[in-house]
N, C-alpha and C positions, 0 to 999 in steps of 0.2 A: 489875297495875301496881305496880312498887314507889314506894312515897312516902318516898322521902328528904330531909332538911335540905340544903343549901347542902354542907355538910360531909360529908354521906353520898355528896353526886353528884360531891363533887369525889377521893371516895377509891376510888368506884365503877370510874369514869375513868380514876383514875393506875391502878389494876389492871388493868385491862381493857388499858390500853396496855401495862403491863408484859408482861402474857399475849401481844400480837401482837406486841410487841420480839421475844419469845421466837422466836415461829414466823417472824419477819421472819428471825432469824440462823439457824435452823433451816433456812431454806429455800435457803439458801444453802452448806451445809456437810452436806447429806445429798444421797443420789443412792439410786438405784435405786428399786424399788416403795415402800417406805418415803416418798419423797418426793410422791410424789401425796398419799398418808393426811396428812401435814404442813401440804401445801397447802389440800385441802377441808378441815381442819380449823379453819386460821386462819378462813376463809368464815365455817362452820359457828358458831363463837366472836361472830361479830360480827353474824351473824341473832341469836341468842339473844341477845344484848346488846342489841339493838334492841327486840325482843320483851319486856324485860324491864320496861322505860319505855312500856309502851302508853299510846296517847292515845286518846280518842274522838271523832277527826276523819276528815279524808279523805285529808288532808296526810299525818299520818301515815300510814294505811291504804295508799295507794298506796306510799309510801319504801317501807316493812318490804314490801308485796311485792314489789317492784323488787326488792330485798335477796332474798326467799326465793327468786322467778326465778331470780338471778344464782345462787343454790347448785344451783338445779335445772340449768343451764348446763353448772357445774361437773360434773356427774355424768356426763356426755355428755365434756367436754370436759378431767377430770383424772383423774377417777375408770377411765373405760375403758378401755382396752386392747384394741383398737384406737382412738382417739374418735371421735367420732359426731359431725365437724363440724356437718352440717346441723341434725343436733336442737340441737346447744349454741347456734347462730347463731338459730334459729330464738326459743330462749330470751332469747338474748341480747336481740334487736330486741321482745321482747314487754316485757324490763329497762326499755328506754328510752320507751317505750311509757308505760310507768307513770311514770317518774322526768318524761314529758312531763306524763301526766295529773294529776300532783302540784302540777306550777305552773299547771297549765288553773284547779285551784280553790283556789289561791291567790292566782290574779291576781280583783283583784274589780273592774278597769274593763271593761266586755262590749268595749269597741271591741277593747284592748288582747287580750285572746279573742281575738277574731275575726283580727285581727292575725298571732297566734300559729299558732293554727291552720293561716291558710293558705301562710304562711311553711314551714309543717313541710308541709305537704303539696306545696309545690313543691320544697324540697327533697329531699323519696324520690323525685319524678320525676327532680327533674338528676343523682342520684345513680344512677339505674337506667342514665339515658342516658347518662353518662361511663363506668359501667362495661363497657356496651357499646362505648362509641368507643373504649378504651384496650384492652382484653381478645379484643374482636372476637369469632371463632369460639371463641376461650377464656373466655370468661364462661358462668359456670354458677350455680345457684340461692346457692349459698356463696358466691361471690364477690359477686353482686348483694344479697344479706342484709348481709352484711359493710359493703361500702360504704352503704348503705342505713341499716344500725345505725350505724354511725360519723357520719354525717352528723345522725343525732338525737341522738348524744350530744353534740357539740361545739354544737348548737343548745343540749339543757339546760346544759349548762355556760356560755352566754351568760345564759339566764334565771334560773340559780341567782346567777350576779355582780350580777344586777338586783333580784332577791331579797334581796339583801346578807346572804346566809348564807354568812359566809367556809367552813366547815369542811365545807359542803357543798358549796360548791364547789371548794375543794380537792380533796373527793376524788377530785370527777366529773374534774376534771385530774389527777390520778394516774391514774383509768379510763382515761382517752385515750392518755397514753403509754403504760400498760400495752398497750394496744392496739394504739397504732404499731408496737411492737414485732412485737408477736404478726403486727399486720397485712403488716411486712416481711417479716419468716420465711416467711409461707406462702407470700407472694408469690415471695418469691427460691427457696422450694423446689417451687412447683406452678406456676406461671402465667409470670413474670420471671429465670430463671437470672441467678443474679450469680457473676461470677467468684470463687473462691472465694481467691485470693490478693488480692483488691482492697480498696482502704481503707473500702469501705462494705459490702462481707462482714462486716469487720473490727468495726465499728459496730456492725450489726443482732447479729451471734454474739459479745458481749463474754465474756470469761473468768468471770462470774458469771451469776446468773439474774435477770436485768434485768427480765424480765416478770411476776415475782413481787416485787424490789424495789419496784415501782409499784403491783402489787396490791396486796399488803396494808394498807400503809398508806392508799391508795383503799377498801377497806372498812371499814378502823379507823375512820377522818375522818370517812363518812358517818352510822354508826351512831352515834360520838359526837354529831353534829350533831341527831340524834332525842334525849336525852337531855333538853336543856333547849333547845328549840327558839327561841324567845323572848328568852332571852338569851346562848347560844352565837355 
């Protein structure tokens, strides 16, 4: 664990952010196989960052491996060629799993627990059963992880606002558009055909890489937020 002054974590910080400016504009103005390596790389940058600031709690413990999941994700899901939906989804929802388990022992009223818990657990079910009613004979284990992950993540993004950790919760809303995104695309190119001349073609497919403008900054946030936990 690095122990830094006030002054060390705040220049620690400004670098660290400079470094994912960096790969923010990168990821935008590169194409071909070079851009996947740019992409797991920003990831890769913001585990080690997190990693850097260990704590010896549980709080922490679960973030950072929320954090390393989400790169094992990436592996499946930027790094392949073909990608490996299923293993990257399967990561995914194990991501939010943890980022759950993180406010489970943060929260220290048991009702409030108990609360939590079973709120999340009936959410994976209305999430399995929508994605059946809407998908029909087209739902399949990815689409059902999918919707299933999404539905935990917009939960921790209620609990990190309650939390009152702005920067973590930022990021976990940068994660969700990121994934709106992502989550339109596959739909309008696997499940939901959108006309490809129509205004919400137009939307989901912008002339940049939308799903990457939301990532990184969504990892930069969180991993800042590990830093000075207490007072961020």
């Amino acid at each position: 664990m690095l122990k830094l002054t006030n002054k060390g974590r705040a220049i620690s910080i400004a670098l660290f952010s400079f470094i994912q400016l960096i790969f923010l504009i990168a990821v935008q103005i590169i194409w071909g196989d070079a851009l996947s390596i740019v992409c797991f790389s920003s990831v890769a940058t913001a585990v080690l960052f997190c990693y850097l600031f260990l704590k010896k709690d549980l709080v922490w413990l679960f973030t950072a491996l929320a954090m390393t999941f989400t790169l094992i994700a990436d592996v499946f899901l930027v790094l392949l060629s073909p990608q490996n939906q299923l293993f990257g989804m399967i990561f995914f929802f194990i991501v939010q799993l943890l980022y759950g388990a993180r406010f489970f022992v943060e929260e220290t009223n048991k009702k409030s627990k108990l609360i939590f818990v079973t709120i999340r657990a009936l959410l994976m079910a209305i999430a399995v059963a929508v994605t059946f009613i809407v998908l029909k004979d087209g739902a399949d284990l990815v689409s059902v992880l999918s919707v299933v992950y999404y539905a935990n993540l917009i939960l921790n993004i209620v609990l990190a606002i309650k939390s009152k950790n702005l920067l973590l919760s930022l990021g976990l809303i940068f994660f969700a558009l990121c994934d709106a995104f992502v989550g339109l695309q596959v739909m309008a190119s696997s499940y939901i055909p959108i006309n490809p001349s129509s205004v919400f073609h137009s939307i989901i497919y912008p002339p940049f890489n939308v799903v990457w403008l939301f990532y990184v900054p969504s990892q930069t946030l969180i991993a800042i937020s590990q830093v000075n936990r207490h007072s961020i």
